[in-house]
N, C-alpha and C positions, 0 to 999 in steps of 0.2 A: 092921805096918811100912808098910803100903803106904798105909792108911789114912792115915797121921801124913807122909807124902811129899805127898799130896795136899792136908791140911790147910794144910802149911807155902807150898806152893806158892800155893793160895788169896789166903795172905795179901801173897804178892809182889804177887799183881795186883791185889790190893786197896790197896798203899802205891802203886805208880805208877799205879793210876788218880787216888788223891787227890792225887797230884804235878801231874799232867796238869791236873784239877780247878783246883790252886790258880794254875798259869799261867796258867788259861783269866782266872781272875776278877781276876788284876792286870792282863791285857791289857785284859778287859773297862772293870774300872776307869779305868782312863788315858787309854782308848776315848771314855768321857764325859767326862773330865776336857776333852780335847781337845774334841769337839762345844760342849762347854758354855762354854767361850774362844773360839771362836771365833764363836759365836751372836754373841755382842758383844763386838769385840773391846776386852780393856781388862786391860792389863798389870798391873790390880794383883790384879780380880779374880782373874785367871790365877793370879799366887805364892800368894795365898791358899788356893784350892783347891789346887791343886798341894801346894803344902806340906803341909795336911792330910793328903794322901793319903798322900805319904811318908811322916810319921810314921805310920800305920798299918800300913804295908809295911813300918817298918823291920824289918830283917832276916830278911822273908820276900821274898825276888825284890824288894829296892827296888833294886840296880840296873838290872835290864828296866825295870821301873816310871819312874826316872828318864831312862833312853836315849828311854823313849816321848812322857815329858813334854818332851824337849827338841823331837822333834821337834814334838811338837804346838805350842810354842812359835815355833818355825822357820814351820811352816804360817801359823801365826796371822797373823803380822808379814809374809808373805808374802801371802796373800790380803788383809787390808790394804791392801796397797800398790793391788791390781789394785782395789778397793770405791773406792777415792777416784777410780778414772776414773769407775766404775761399769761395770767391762769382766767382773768375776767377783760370783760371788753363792756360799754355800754355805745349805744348808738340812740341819737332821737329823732322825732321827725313830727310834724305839726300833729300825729296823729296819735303819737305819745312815745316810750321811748321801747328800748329792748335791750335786756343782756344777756348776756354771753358766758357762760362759764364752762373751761373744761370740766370733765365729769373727775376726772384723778383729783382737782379742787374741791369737790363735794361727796364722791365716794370711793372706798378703796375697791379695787378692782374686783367684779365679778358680784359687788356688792349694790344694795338697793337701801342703804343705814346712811344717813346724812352723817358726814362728821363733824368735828367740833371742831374745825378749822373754818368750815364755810358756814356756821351757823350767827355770826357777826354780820354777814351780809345779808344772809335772808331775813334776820329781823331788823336789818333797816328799809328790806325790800315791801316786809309785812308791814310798818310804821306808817311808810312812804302812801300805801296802796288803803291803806284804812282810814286816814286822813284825806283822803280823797272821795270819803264815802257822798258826799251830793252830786259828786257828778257821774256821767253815764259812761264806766270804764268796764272792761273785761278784763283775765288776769288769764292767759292762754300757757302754760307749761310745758312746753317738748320736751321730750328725750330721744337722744340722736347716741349710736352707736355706731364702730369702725366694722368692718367684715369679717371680723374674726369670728368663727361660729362661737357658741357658748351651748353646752348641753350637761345642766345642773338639773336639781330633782326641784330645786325652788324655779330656774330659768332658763326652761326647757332651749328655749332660743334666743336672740337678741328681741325682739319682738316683747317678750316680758319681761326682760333685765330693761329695754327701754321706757316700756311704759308702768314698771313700779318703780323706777326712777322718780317720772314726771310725777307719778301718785305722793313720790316721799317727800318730794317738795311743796306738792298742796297740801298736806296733810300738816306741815310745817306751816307754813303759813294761815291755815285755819285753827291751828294750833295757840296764834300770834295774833287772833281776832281779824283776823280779815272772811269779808262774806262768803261762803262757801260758794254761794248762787252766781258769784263774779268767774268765779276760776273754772278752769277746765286744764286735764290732763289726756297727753297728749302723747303716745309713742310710736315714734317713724323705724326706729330698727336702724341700720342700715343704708335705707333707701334715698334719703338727702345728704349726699355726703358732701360736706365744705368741698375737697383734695380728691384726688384719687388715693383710693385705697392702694393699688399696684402701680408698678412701675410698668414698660411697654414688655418686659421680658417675664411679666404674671409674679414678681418679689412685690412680697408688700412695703409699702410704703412708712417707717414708723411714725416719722414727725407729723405726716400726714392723716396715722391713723388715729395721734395724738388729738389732733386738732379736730376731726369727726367726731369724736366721742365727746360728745356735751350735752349742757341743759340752757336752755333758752327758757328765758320769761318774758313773755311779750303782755307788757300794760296800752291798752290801747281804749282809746274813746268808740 
């Protein structure tokens, strides 16, 4: 009797593992669907894929599957928008994806206050990252600053203009339901600069110093 209790029980945990299993792989799924639409954005490619995929899913979890796609959808046409300044950039790689924003995109100068111009893409960033919650992701925030010194009573150096940066983006996005225990905030100063900051004759460099001065979110497995 005891033997056939144990048997039975086995096999519960053997069906909600494969439950568990199969949400992982339609997250996964939709996961690339998403990186691979927005690699280059292009609305038809998108329904195509997309599409496909549904049909594969239908009626195993193709609704999760389609909430994901929408939003991926939503991001796409979103980042988009910031590519045609050339203010955001996204990159992906099997180990999940990362963006890119200049900081004059998400703050005004000298400032550490997210504005309401980049706050459309951080809640597709929060949406993205929460829906993601079964699987095993991190959500890493830098802050990256150009060489200009800064010596304010709020930021004394770049060193804390970068890293209440990286804070006002987590804070944002914990704001936005995503786990706090995922994210980390992260400020370099300075010290990783895309460009150089100078030219060979010690002038600084602006478009250069433009493009140092950012915030990375790196989602990674």
């Amino acid at each position: 009797m005891s033997g056939s209790f144990e048997m039975n029980t086995d096999e519960a945990v053997s069906e909600d593992w494969l439950v568990t299993y199969a949400d992982a792989i339609t997250i996964l799924m939709a996961f690339f669907v998403m990186m691979f639409s927005i690699s280059e954005p292009s609305p038809e490619k998108f329904d195509a894929v997309a599409g496909g995929i549904l049909q594969e899913l239908e009626g195993k979890n193709a609704a999760k599957a389609e909430a994901l796609l929408v939003i991926a959808q939503e991001m796409q046409e979103t980042v988009s928008t910031f590519d045609e300044s050339g203010d955001a950039s996204v990159d992906s790689s099997s180990d999940g994806m990362t963006f890119n924003f200049k900081s004059n995109s998400m703050f005004k100068g000298g400032s550490a206050t997210v504005t309401e111009e980049a706050e459309p893409l951080l809640d597709r960033v929060a949406q993205l990252v929460s829906l993601m919650g079964i699987t095993n992701y991190t959500v890493e925030v830098e802050g990256h600053t150009d060489d200009v010194p800064i010596r304010t009573k709020q930021f004394p150096s770049n060193w804390e203009l970068s890293a209440s940066r990286a804070s006002a983006v987590v804070r944002w996005l914990i704001s936005r339901g995503v786990d706090p225990e995922r994210l980390r905030a992260v400020g370099y100063g300075a010290t990783q600069p895309l460009a150089p900051n100078l030219n060979e004759d010690g002038e600084g460099i602006p478009e250069n110093r433009e493009e140092n001065r950012r915030i990375v979110i790196k989602i990674e497995r």
